[in-house]
C-alpha positions as CSV (number, residue, x, y, z in Angstrom):
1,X,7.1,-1.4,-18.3
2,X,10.2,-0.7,-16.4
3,X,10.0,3.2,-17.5
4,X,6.4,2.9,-16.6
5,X,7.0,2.2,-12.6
6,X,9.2,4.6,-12.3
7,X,7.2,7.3,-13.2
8,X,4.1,5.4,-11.3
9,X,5.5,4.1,-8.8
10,X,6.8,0.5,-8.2
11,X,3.2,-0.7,-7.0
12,X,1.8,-0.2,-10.6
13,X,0.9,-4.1,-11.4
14,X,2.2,-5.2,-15.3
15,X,2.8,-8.3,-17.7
16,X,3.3,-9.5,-20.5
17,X,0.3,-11.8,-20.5
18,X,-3.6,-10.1,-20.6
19,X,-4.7,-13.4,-19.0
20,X,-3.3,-12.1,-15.7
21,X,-5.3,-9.0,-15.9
22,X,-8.3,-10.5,-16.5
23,X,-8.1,-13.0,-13.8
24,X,-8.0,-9.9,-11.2
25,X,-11.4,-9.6,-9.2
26,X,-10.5,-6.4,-8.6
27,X,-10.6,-5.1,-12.3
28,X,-13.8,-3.9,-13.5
29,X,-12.9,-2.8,-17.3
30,X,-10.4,-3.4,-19.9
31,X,-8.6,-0.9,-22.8
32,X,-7.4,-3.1,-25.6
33,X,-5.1,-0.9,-27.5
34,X,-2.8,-3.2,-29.2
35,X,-1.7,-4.6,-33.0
36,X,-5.2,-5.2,-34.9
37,X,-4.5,-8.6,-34.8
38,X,-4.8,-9.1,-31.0
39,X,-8.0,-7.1,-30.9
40,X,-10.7,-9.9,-31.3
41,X,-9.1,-12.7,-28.7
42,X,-8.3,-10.3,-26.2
43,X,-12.1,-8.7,-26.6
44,X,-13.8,-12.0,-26.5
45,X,-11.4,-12.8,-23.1
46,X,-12.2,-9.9,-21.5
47,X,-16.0,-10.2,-22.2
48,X,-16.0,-13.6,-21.4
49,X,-14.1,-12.6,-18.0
50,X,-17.1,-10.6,-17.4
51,X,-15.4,-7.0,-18.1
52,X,-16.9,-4.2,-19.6
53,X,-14.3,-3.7,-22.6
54,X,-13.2,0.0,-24.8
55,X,-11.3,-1.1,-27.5
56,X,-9.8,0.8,-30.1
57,X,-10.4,0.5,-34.1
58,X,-10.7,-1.7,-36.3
59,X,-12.9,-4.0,-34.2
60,X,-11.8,-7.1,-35.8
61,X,-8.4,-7.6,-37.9
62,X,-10.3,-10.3,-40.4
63,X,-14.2,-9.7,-41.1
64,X,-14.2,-14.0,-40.1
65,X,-13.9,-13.0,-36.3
66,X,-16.8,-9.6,-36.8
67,X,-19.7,-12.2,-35.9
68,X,-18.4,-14.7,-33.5
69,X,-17.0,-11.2,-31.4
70,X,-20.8,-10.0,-31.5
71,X,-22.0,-13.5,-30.4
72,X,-19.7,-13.3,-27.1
73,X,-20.7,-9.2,-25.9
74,X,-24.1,-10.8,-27.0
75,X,-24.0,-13.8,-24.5
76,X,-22.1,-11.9,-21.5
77,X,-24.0,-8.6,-21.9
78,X,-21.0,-6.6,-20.6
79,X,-20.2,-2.9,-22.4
80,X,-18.4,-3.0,-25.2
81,X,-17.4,0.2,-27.0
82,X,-15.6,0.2,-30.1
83,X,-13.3,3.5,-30.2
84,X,-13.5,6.1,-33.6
85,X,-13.2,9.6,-32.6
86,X,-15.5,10.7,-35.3
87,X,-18.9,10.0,-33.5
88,X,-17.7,11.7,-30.3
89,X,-17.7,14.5,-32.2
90,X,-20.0,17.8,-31.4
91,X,-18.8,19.0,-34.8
92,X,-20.5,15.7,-36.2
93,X,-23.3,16.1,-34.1
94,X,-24.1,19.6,-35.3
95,X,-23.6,18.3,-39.0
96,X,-25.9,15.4,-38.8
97,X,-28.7,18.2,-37.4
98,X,-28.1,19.9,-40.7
99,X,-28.8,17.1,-42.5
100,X,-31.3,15.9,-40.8
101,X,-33.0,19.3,-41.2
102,X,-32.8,18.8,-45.2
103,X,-30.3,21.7,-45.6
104,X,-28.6,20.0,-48.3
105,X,-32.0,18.5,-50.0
106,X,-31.5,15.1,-50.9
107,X,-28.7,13.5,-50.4
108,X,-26.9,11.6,-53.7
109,X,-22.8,11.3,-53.2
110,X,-20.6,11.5,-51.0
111,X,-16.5,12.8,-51.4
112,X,-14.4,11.7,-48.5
113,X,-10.3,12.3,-48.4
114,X,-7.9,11.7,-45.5
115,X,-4.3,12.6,-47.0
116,X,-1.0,12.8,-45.6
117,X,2.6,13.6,-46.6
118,X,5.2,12.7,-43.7
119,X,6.7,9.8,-42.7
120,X,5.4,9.7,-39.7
121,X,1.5,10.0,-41.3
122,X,2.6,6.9,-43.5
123,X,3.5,4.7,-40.6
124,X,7.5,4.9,-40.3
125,X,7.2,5.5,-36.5
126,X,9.9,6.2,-34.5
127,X,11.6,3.3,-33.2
128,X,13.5,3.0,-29.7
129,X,16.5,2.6,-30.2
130,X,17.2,-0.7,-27.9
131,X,14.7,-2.3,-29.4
132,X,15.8,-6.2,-30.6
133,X,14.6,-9.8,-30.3
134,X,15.9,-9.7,-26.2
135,X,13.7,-7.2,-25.1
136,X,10.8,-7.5,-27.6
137,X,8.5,-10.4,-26.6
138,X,8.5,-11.5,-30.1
139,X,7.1,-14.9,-30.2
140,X,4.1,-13.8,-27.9
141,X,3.1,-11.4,-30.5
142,X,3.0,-13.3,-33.0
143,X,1.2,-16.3,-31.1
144,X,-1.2,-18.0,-33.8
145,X,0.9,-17.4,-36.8
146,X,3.4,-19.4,-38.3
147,X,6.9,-18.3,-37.1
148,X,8.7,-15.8,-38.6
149,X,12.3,-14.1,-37.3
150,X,12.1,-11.1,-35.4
151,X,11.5,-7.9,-37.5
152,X,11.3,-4.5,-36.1
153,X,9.0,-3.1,-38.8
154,X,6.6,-5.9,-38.0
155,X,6.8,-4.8,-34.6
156,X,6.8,-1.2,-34.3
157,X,5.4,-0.2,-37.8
158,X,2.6,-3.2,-37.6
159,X,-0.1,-1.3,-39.4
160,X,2.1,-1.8,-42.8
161,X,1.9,-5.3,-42.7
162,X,-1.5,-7.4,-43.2
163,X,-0.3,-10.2,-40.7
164,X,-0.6,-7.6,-38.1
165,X,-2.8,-4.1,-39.2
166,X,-5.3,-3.4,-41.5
167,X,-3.7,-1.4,-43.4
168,X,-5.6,2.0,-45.0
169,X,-9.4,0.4,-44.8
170,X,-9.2,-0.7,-41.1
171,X,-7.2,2.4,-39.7
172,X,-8.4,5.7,-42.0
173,X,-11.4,4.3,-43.9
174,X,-12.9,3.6,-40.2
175,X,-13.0,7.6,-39.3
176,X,-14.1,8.5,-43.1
177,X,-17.1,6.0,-42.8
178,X,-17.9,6.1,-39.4
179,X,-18.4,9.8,-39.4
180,X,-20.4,8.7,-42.7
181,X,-22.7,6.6,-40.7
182,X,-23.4,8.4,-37.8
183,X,-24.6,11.3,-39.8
184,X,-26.4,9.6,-42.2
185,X,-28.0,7.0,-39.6
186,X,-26.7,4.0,-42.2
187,X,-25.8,0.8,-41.1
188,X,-23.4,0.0,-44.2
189,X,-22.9,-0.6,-47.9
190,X,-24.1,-3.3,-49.9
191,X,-21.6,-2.8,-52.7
192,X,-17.8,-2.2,-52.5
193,X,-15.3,-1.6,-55.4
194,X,-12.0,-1.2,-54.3
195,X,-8.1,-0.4,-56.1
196,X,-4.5,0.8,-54.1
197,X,-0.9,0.4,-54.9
198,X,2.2,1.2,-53.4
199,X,3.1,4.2,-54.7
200,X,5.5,6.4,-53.1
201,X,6.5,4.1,-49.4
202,X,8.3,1.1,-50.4
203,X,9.6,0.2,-47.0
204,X,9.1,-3.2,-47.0
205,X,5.0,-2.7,-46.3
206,X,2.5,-5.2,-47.9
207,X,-0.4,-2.8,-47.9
208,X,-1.2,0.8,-50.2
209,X,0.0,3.8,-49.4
210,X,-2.8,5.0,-51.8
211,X,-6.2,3.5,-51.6
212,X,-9.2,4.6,-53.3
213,X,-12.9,2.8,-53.1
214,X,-16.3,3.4,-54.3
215,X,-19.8,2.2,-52.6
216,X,-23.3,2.1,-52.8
217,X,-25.6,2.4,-50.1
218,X,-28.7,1.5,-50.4
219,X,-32.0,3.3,-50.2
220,X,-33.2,2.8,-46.6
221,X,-35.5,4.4,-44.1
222,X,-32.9,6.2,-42.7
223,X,-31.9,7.8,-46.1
224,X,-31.8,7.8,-50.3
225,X,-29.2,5.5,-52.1
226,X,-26.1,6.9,-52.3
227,X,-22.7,6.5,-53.3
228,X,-19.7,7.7,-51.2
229,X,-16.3,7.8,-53.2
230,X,-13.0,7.8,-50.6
231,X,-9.4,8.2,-50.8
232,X,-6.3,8.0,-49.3
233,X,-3.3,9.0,-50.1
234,X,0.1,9.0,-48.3
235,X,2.2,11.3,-50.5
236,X,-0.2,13.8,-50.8
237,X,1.1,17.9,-51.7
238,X,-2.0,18.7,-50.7
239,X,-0.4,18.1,-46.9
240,X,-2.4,16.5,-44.0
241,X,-6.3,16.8,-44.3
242,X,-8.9,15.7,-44.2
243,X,-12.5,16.2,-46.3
244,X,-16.1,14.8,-46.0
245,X,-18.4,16.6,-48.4
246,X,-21.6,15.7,-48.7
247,X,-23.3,16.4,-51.8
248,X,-27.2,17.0,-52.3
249,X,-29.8,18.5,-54.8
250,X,-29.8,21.4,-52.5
251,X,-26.7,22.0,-51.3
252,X,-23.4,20.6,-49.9
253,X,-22.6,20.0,-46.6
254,X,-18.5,19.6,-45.7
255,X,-16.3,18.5,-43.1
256,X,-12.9,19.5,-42.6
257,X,-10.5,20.6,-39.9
258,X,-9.9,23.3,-37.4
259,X,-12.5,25.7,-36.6
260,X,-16.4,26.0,-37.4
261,X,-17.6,27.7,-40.6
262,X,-21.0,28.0,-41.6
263,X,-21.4,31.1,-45.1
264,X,-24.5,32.5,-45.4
265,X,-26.8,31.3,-48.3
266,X,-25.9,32.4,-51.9
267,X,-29.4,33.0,-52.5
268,X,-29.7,35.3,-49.4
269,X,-27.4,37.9,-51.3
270,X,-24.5,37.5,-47.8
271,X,-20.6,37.9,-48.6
272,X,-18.3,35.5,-47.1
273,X,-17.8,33.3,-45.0
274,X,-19.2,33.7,-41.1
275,X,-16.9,31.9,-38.4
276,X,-18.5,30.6,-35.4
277,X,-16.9,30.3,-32.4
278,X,-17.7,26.7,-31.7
279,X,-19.7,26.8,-28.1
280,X,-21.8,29.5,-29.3
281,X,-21.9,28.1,-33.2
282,X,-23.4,24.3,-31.1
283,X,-25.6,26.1,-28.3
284,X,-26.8,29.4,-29.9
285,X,-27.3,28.3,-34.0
286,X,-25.7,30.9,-36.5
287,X,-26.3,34.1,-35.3
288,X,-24.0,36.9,-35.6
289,X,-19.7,36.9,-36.0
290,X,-17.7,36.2,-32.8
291,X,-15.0,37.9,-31.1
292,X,-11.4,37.3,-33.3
293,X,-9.6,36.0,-29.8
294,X,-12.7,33.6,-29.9
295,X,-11.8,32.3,-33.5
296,X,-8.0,32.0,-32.5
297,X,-8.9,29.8,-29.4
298,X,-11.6,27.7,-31.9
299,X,-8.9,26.5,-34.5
300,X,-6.8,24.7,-31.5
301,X,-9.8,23.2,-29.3
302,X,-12.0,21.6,-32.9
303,X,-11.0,19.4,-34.8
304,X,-13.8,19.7,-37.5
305,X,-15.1,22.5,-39.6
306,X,-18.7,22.6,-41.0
307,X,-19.1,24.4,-44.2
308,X,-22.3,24.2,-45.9
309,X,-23.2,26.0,-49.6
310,X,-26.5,25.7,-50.4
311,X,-28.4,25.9,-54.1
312,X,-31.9,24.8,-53.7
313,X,-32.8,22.8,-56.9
314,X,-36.1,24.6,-57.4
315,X,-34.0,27.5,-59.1
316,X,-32.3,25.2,-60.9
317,X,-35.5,23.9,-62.3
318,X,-36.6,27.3,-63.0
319,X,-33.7,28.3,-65.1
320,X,-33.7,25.3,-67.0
321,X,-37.6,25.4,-68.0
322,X,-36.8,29.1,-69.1
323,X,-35.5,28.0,-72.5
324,X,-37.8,26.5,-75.1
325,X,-36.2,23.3,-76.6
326,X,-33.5,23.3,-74.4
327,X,-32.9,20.1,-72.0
328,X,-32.4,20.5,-68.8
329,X,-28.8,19.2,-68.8
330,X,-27.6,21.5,-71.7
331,X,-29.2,24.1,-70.0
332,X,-27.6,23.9,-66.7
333,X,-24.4,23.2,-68.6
């Protein structure tokens, strides 16, 4: 706070206590960006304060607090925005036009990924260096729990430790199924199967540093049944990336990182890959290569890439009905 004003100036107001901010008349909207486990009784506060309220993800730290939080923006009617990059994205908006166009046919799995291999991508933060029990407010934070001594990993590594974070699900599941949903128009599974461990980062943490899980959506208005099968894994050689492929009886539609790609159709006898700049890829639709300088200045501005392959399942059919007493499967096999 101190470093704060004086870089701000000595007239920027701060506390240690979010009741004092949202007591101020003058204070139209709040940013709760805090320890997961603060976000649902600040967000209720500040709604019941009458604020319009942008708070980061995970929405809730325990799905117990999900309804009664809905109940409150319900009641006071203020704005209440629940932050996850991945529907702000134009990359995502472009996708979910391909989708909803039927480029991939219909729609059966999906394969979702976020891996990462550095310390730093599995949660050992860099810690200041005078940080201790005298100038960490440690028994505010952990107000509601029973008491525990001051620990710095609790503190500044909180998303390692359930009393505090939500471990893989509620910080990288969030982006891999929120991106799910807003392409897909889905509201949710109805089944979840779930396994992690500790593999590799035995710090001290309580939660996996490699989570897998397994879903199924239902059929809907909005879209077939499907299944989406996601992974994280913190000690990944594969470095950091991310993948969303989704997988139809037409084709396959993927999301990845840094730059636009959309190849031409493997039934439309093109060679490689085309690269869109990414204004012209959004505004103009796929027509025609862009400038190399363009490309360059793509990779640092996106942070998605579209690839889609497509195999339209009529061929399939066709090849498969050539063969007297052959079954389809053996066929395609």
């Amino acid at each position: 706070m101190q470093r704060a004003k004086e870089v701000y100036g000595n007239d920027l107001f701060t506390t240690r206590d979010y009741h004092e901010i949202l007591s101020r008349k003058d204070i139209d909207a709040v940013i709760v960006a805090t320890s997961d486990s603060w976000h649902a009784r600040i967000v209720t506060a500040a709604l019941e304060a009458g604020k319009a309220v942008y708070c980061e993800k995970p929405m809730v730290h325990k799905t117990s607090e999900g309804l009664p939080l809905i109940e409150a923006r319900e009641k006071s009617r203020k704005p209440l925005q629940i932050g996850s990059q991945r529907v702000s994205s134009i990359a995502y908006a472009k996708a979910r036009d391909l989708y909803r166009a039927g480029e991939i046919g219909q729609l059966t799995c999906i394969e979702a990924s976020f891996d990462r291999q550095s310390a730093l991508g599995a949660w050992e933060y860099t810690q200041p260096t005078d940080g201790s029990a005298t100038t960490v407010d440690w028994d505010r934070y952990i107000t509601g729990m029973p008491h525990q001594p001051y620990d710095p990993k609790k503190f500044f590594w909180w998303r390692n430790y359930r009393d505090f974070g939500t471990g893989v699900a509620g910080d990288l599941f969030v982006h891999l199924l929120s991106g799910i949903h807003f392409i897909t128009g889905s509201t949710g599974p109805d089944t979840i199967m779930s396994s992690g461990q500790i593999a590799y980062w035995k710090d001290g943490r309580d939660v996996p540093d490699v989570l897998t899980a397994i879903m199924h959506y239902p059929e809907t208005k909005e879209h077939p049944a499907f299944q989406p099968m996601l992974r994280v894994n913190f000690i990944s050689a594969q470095g950091e990336t991310s993948t969303v492929r989704f997988i139809g009886s037409e084709g396959v539609l993927e999301m990845g990182y840094n730059g636009i790609y959309h190849p031409p159709s493997q039934n439309a006898g093109g060679a490689g890959h085309r690269r869109l700049g990414r204004a012209h890829h959004l505004s103009e639709g796929h027509a025609g290569p862009v400038d190399r300088r363009l490309m360059t200045r793509n990779i640092r501005r996106t942070s998605a890439t579209i690839l889609l392959r497509r195999q339209p399942f009529t061929s399939c059919r066709k090849a498969t009905t050539s063969t007297s007493n052959t079954s389809p499967i053996s066929s395609t096999a």
